[in-house]
C-alpha positions as CSV (number, residue, x, y, z in Angstrom):
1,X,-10.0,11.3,-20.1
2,X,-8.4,9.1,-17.4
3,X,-4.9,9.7,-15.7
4,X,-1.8,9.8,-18.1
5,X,1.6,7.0,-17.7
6,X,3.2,10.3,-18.5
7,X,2.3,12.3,-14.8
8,X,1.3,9.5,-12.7
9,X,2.8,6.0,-11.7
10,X,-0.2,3.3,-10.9
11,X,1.6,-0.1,-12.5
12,X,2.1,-3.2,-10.1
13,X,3.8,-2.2,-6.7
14,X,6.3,-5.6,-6.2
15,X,6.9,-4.5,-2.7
16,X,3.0,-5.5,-2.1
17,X,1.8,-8.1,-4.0
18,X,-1.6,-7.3,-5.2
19,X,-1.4,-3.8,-4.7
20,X,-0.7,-0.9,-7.3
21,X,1.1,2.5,-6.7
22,X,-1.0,6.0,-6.5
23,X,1.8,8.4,-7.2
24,X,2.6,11.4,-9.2
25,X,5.9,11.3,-11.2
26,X,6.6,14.6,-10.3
27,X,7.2,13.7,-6.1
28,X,7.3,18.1,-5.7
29,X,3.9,18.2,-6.0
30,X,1.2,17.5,-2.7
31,X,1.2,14.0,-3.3
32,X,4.7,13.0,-3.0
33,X,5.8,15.9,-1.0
34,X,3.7,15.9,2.0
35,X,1.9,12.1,1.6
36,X,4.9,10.2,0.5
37,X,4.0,6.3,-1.1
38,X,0.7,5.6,-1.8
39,X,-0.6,2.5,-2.8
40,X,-4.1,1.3,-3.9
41,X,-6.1,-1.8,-4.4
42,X,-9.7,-3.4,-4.8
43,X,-10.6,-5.8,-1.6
44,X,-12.9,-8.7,-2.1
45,X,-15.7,-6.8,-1.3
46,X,-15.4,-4.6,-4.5
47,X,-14.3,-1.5,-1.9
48,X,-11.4,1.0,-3.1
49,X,-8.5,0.9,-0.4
50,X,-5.7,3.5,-0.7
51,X,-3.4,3.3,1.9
52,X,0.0,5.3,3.1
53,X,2.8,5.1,5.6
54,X,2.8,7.3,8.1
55,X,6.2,8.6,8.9
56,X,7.0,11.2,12.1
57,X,6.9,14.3,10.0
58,X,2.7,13.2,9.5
59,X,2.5,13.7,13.8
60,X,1.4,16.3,15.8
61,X,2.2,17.0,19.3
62,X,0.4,14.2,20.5
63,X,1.9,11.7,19.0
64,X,-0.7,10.4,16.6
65,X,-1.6,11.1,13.0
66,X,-2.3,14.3,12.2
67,X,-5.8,16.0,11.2
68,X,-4.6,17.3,8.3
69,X,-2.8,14.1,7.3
70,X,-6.2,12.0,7.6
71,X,-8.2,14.6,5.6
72,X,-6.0,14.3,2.5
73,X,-5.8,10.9,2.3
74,X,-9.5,10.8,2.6
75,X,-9.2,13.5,-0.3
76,X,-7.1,11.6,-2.0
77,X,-8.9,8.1,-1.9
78,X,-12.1,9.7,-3.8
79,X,-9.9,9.9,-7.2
80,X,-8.3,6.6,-6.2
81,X,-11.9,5.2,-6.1
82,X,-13.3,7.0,-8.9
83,X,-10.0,5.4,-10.7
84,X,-10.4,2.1,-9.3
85,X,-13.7,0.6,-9.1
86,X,-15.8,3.6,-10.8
87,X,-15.8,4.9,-14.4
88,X,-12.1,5.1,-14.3
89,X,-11.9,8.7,-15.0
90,X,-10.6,10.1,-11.8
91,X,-9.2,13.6,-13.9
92,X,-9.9,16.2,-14.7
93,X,-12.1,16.3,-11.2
94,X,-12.3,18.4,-8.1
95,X,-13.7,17.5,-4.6
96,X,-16.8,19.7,-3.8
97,X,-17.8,18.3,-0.8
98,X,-15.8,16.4,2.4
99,X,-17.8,15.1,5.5
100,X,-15.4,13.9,8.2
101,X,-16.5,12.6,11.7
102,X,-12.9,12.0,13.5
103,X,-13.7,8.8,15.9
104,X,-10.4,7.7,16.8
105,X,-6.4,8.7,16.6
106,X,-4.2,7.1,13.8
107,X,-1.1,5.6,15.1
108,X,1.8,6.4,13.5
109,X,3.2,3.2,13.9
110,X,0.8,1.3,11.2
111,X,-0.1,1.3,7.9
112,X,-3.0,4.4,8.0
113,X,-5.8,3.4,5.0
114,X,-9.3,4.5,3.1
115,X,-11.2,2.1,2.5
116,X,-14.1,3.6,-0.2
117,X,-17.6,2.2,-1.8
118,X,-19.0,4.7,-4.8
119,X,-22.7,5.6,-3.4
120,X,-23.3,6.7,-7.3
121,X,-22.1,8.2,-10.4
122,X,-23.5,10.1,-12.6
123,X,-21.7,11.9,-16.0
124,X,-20.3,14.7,-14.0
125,X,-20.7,13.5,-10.2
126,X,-19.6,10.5,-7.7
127,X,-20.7,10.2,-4.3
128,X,-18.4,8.6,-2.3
129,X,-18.4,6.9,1.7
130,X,-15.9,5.5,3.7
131,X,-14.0,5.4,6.9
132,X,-10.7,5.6,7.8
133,X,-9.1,2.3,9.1
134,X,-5.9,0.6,11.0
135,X,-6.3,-3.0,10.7
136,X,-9.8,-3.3,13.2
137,X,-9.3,0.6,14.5
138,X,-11.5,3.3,12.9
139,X,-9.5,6.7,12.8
140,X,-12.6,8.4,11.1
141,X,-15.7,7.8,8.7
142,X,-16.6,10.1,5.9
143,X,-18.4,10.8,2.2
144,X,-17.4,13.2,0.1
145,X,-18.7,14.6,-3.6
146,X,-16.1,15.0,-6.3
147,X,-17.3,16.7,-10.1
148,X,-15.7,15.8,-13.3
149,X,-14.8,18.4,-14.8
150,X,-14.4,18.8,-19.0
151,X,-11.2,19.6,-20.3
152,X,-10.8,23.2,-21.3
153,X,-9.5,23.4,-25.5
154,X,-7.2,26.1,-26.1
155,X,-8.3,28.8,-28.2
């Protein structure tokens, strides 16, 4: 079962041509609350690119993107690639696996995005790699593991 029009927004965003939201409806959860706008698309490569907008509330002391900031769009981006150029059944599903090699700080200045290929699916796993990216600066590289998981029927 793929991701419902009644929890999650992923129509047409006009304020990017060729680009399509990857929001919840409900902006108190993760998502909304700590990512803010999220939008996705497919390059001409066939890659999955989710990208967001990093604001000062995503910087640490430094000055740059934080950690914690990159890891969950990197989180993120394995559903938005699972959704987007893999079966298209990005939930139910968990992440069981992140590999992160930092490389680089993300500047909170520019547009901070995951760009994602699917190494392979199978009926309950997708192995995903990608890296990190502002315009031709890597901010970090990674491959993660997500499992679909089967919906659970009352009983």
């Amino acid at each position: 079962m793929g991701l419902t029009d009644d929890v999650f927004e992923h129509g047409p965003d006009p304020e990017n041509p060729g680009w399509r939201h990857w929001n919840l409806k409900d902006q108190t959860l993760f998502n909304g609350a700590v990512m803010g706008k999220l939008i996705t698309r497919v390059d001409d490569d066939g890659k999955a690119r989710l990208r967001m907008f990093p604001e000062r509330r995503h910087e640490n002391l430094q000055g740059i993107v934080h950690g914690a900031v990159t890891l969950s769009l990197i989180d993120i981006s394995l559903f938005t690639t699972m959704h987007t150029i893999g079966s298209g059944n990005a939930g139910p599903s968990v992440t069981v696996e992140l590999s992160t090699q930092f490389v680089g700080g993300g500047k909170p200045d520019q547009p901070l995005d995951a760009v994602c290929e699917i190494v392979r699916e199978t009926g309950s796993m997708v192995f995903v790699r990608g890296t990190v990216v502002q315009e031709d600066h890597t901010v970090a590289s990674f491959s993660g593991i997500v499992k679909k998981m089967k919906r659970r029927i009352a009983t």
